[in-house]
C-alpha positions in Angstrom: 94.0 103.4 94.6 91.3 103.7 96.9 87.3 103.4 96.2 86.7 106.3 98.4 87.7 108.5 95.6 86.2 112.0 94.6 83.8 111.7 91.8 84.8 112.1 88.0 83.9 115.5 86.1 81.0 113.5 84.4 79.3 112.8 88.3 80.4 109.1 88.3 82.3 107.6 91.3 86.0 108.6 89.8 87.8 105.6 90.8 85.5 103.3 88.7 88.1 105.2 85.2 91.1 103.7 86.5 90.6 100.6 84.1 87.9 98.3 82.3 87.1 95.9 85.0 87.1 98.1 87.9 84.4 100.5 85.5 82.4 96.8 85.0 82.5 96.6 88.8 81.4 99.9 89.4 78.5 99.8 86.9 77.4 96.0 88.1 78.1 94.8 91.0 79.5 97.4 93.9 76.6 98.8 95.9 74.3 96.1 95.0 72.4 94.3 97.6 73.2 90.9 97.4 70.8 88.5 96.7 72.6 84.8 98.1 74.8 84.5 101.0 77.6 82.4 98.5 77.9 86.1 96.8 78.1 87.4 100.6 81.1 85.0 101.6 82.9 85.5 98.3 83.8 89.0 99.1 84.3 88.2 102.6 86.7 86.1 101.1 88.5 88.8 98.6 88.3 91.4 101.2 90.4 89.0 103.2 92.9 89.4 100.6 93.0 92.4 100.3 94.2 93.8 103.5 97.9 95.6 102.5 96.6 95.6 98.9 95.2 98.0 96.7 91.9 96.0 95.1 92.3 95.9 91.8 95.4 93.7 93.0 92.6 90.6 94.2 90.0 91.4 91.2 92.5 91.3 88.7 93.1 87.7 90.3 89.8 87.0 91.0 88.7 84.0 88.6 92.2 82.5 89.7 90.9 82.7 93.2 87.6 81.3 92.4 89.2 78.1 90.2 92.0 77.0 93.2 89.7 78.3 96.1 86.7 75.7 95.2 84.4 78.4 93.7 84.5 79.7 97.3 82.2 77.3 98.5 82.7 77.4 102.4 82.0 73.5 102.8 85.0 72.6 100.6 87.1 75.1 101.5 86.6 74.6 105.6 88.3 71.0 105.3 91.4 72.5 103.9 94.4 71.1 105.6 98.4 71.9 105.1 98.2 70.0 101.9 95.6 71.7 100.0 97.1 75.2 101.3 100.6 73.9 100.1 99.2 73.2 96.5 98.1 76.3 96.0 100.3 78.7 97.6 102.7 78.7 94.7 100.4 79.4 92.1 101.1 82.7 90.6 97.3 83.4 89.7 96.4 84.1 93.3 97.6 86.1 96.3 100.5 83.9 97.8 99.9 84.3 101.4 100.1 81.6 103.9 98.0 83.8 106.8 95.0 84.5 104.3 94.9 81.1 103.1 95.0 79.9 106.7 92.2 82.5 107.3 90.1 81.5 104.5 89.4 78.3 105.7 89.4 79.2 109.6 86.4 81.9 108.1 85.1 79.3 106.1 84.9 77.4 109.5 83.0 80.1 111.1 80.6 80.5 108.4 79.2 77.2 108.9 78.8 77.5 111.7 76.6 80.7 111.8 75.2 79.4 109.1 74.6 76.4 111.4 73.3 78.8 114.0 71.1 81.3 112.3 70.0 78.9 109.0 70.6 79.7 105.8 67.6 81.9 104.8 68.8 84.3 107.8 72.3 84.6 106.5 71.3 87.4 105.0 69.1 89.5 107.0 71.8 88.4 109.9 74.1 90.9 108.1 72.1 93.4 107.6 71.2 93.8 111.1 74.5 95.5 111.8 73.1 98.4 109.4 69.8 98.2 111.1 67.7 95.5 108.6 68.0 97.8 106.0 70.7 99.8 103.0 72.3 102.3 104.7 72.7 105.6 102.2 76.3 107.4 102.7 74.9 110.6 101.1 78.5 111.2 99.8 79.4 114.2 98.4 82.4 116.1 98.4 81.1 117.4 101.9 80.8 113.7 103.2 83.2 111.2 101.7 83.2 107.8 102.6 84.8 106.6 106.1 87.2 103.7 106.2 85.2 102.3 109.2 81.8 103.0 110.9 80.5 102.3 114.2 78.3 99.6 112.3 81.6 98.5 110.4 83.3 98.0 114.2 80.1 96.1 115.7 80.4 93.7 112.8 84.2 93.4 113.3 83.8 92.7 116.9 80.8 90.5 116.3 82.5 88.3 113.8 85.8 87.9 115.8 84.2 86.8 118.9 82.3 84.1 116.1 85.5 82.8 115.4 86.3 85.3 112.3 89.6 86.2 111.6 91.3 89.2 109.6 87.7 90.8 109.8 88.6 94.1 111.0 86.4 97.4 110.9 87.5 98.3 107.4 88.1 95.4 106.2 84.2 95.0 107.3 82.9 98.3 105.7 84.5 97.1 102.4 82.2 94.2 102.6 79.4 96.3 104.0 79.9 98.6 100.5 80.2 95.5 97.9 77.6 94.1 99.7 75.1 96.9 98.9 74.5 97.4 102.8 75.9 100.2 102.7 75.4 102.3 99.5 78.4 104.8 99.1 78.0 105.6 95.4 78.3 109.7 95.2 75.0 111.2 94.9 76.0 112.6 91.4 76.4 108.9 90.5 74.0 107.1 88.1 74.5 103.5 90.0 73.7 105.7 93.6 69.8 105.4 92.5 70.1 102.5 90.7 71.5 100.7 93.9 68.8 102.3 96.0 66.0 100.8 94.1 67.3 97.4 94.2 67.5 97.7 98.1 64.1 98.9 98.1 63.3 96.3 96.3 65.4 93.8 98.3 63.7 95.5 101.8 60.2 94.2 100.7 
């Protein structure tokens, strides 16, 4: 299932009806701007996992992720060694996969130390200078659906990477750049598409 999808007969993004908790994402939480970087490096976290996976697959396992992964709190999770990645590896309620654990904490590695670098109360706007310091609307439509990369998406790959990122590939970065609400690719016949443009209007001032 992807969340590029053609929109539903009632205008609604169409991939949001596949089941309850993808519709409860849909209608409160994908497309709007973040407001903390933790929410910011939680779904760089779940987009990690989801490379080779659908992603209903991670947020059906998502509050398993956030009990064994320390509430993806970066500081915790960057002094992960080989034991801590052996305990949880072969519990069923997460993704068992020994590269995205090991990436997880190299990320959460990398995190501190932009955070290090930029502060904390730039984490933010740090992001959202790869869309230009401000939501970028996708207009989509049946005459513009959404990529699975950008040229913003492929800055922020390469940005990240050469930061000391891993798995952070253009897609895997225009995911984020959609949960996020930088990037606002609800269809225009969407009710969330203006809802999520008046919280980044808000958000911009």
């Amino acid at each position: 299932m992807s969340l590029h999808s053609e929109p539903a007969a009632d205008g609604q993004c169409a991939w949001a009806n596949q089941s309850e908790l993808l519709r409860a994402f849909h209608d409160h939480e994908w497309g709007e701007p973040v407001a903390e970087p933790a929410i910011l490096f939680e779904y760089l976290v779940l987009h990690t996992f989801q490379l080779g996976f659908d992603f209903p697959v991670v947020l059906k396992r998502r509050e398993g992720f956030r009990e064994l992964l320390e509430n993806f709190d970066p500081e915790r999770l960057a002094r992960w060694g080989e034991a801590e990645i052996e305990e949880v590896i072969v519990n069923p309620r997460i993704l068992r996969n020994r590269r995205k654990l090991e990436a997880t904490v190299r990320n959460a590695q990398a995190w501190l130390q932009l955070r290090a670098e930029v502060g904390e109360e730039e984490l933010l706007p740090f992001f959202y200078a790869y869309v230009g310091g401000r939501t970028v609307d996708g207009q989509r439509s049946a005459a513009s659906p959404a990529p699975l990369s950008t040229p913003e998406s492929i800055a922020m790959s390469q940005d990240l990477k050469r930061r000391g990122f891993v798995m952070t590939g253009p897609m895997t970065c225009y995911n984020i750049l959609q949960t996020a609400g930088m990037v606002n690719d609800h269809w225009l016949t969407c009710r969330r598409h203006a809802e999520c443009a008046a919280l980044s209007a808000d958000w911009g001032r």
